[in-house]
C-alpha positions in Angstrom: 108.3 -99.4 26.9 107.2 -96.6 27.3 104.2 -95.9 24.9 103.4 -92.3 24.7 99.9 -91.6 24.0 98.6 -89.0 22.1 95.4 -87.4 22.5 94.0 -84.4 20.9 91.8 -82.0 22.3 89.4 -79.9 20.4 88.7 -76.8 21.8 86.8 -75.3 18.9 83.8 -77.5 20.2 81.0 -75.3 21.8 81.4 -76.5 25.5 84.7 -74.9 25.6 84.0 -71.6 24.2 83.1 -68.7 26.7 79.2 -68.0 26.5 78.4 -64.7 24.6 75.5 -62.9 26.6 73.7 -61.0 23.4 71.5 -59.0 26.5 72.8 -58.2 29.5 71.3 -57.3 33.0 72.3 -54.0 32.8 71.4 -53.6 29.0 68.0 -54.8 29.8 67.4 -52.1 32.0 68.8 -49.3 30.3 66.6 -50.4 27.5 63.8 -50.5 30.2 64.7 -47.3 31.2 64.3 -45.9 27.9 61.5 -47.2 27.2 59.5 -46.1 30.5 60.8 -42.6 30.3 59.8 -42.5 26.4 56.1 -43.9 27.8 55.8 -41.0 30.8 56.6 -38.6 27.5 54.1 -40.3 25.7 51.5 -40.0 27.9 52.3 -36.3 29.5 52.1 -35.1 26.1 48.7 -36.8 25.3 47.5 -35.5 28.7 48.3 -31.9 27.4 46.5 -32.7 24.3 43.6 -33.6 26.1 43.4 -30.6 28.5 43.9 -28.4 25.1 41.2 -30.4 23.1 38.8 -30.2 26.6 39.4 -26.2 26.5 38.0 -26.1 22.6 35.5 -27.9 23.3 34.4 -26.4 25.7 34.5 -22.8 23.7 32.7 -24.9 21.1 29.8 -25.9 23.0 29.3 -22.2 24.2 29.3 -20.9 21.0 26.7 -23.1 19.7 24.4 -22.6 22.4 24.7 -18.8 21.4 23.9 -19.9 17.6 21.3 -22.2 18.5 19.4 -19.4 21.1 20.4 -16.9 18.1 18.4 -19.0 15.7 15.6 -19.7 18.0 15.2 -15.7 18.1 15.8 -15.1 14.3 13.0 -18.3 13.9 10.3 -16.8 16.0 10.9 -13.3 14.4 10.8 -14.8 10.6 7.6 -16.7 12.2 6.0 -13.3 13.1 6.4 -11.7 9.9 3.7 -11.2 7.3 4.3 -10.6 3.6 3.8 -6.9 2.2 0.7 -6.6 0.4 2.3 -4.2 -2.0 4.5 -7.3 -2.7 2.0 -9.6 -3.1 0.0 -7.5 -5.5 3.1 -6.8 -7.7 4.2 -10.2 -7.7 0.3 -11.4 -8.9 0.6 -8.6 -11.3 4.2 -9.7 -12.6 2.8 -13.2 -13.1 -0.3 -12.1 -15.0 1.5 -9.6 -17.3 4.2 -12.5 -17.6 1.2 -15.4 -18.5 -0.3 -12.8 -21.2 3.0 -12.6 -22.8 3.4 -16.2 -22.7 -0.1 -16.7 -24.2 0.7 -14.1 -26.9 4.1 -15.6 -27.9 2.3 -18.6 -28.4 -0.3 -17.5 -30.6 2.4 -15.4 -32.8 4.8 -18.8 -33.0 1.7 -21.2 -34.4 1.7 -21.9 -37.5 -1.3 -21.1 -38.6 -0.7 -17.8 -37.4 2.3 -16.8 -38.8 2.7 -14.4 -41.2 5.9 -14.2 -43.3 5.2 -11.9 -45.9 3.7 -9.2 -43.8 0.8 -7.0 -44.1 2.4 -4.8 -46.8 0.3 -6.6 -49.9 -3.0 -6.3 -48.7 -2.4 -2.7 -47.4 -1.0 -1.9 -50.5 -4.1 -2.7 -52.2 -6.3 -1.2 -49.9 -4.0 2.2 -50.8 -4.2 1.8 -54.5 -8.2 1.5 -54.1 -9.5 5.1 -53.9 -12.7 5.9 -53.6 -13.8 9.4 -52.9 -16.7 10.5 -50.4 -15.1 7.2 -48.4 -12.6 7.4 -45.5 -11.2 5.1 -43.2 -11.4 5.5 -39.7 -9.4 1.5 -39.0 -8.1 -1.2 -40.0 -7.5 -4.6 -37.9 -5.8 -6.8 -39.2 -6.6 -10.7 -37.8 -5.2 -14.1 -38.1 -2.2 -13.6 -39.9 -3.5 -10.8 -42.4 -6.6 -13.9 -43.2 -8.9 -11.2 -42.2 -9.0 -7.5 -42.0 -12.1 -5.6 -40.7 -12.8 -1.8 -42.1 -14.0 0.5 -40.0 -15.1 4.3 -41.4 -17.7 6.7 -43.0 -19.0 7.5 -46.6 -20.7 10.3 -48.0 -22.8 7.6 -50.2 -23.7 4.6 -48.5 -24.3 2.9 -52.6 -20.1 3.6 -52.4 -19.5 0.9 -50.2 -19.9 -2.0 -52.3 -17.8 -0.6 -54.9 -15.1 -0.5 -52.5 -15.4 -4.4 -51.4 -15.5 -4.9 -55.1 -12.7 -3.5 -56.2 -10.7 -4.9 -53.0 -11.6 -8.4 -54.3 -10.2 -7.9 -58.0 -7.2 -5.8 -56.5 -3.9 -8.5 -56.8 -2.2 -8.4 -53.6 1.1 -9.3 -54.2 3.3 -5.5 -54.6 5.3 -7.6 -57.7 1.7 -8.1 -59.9 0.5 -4.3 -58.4 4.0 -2.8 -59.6 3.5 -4.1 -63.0 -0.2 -2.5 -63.4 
């Protein structure tokens, strides 16, 4: 009787397969390797980096101290200096001459001042006002053509009147003196 015995054996299981090593000694240090010889580069080159930054910097710092003795020498000179007097006096005079044109831009632009149908009317009838033995010798013209001052001579004082008369009847428009 012979009984036969079967047994099965799985060798799939993971006790029986050979171990995988996913690192090895020796891959471990060539990756070591690697990496210390890429860290000497590393640091060589920022070494050389330093010494050239070091070098500028130092070219730097002498250049400023020339720019900042320069400037001490440029500010004690500027510091010495004393404005022309010619300039001065042109510059007062500019700004005088400038504040009287202001002033008389302002008084032309008011509006009580302005004029905007000239002096042509009340010349006009000053013109067509003859008198003879009478001259003028000026005329001003103030606020806006509002008043006008006559300056001159007669031959006959008693001709003056006559004169300031016959201004106040004169029209002064040209249209109503055009039409006379």
């Amino acid at each position: 009787m012979s009984a036969v015995l079967h047994q099965q054996i799985n060798l799939y299981q993971p006790i029986f397969r050979k171990p995988r090593k996913v690192f090895s000694v020796r891959t471990m240090a060539e990756t070591a390797g690697v990496v210390v010889i890429a860290l000497i580069l590393l640091y060589g080159w920022a070494l050389w980096q330093t010494h050239q930054l070091n070098g500028r910097l130092t070219a730097l710092r002498a250049e400023q101290a020339h720019d900042s003795e320069l400037l001490d020498r440029l500010g004690k000179k500027l510091a010495a200096r004393q404005p022309s007097a010619a300039l001065v006096q042109a510059l007062a005079t500019a700004e005088a001459d400038r504040d009287a044109k202001r002033a008389l831009l302002k008084t032309l632009t008011a509006p009580n001042h302005v004029n905007t149908t000239g002096f042509a009317p009340a010349l006009t009838g000053l013109a067509r006002t003859p008198i003879a033995g009478l001259w003028l010798t000026g005329i001003t013209l103030a606020d806006g053509g509002h008043q006008v001052r006559l300056a001159g001579a007669t031959t006959r004082s008693a001709q003056v009147p006559n004169l300031v008369r016959k201004l106040a009847d004169a029209p002064l428009s040209p249209a109503s003196n055009s039409s006379s």
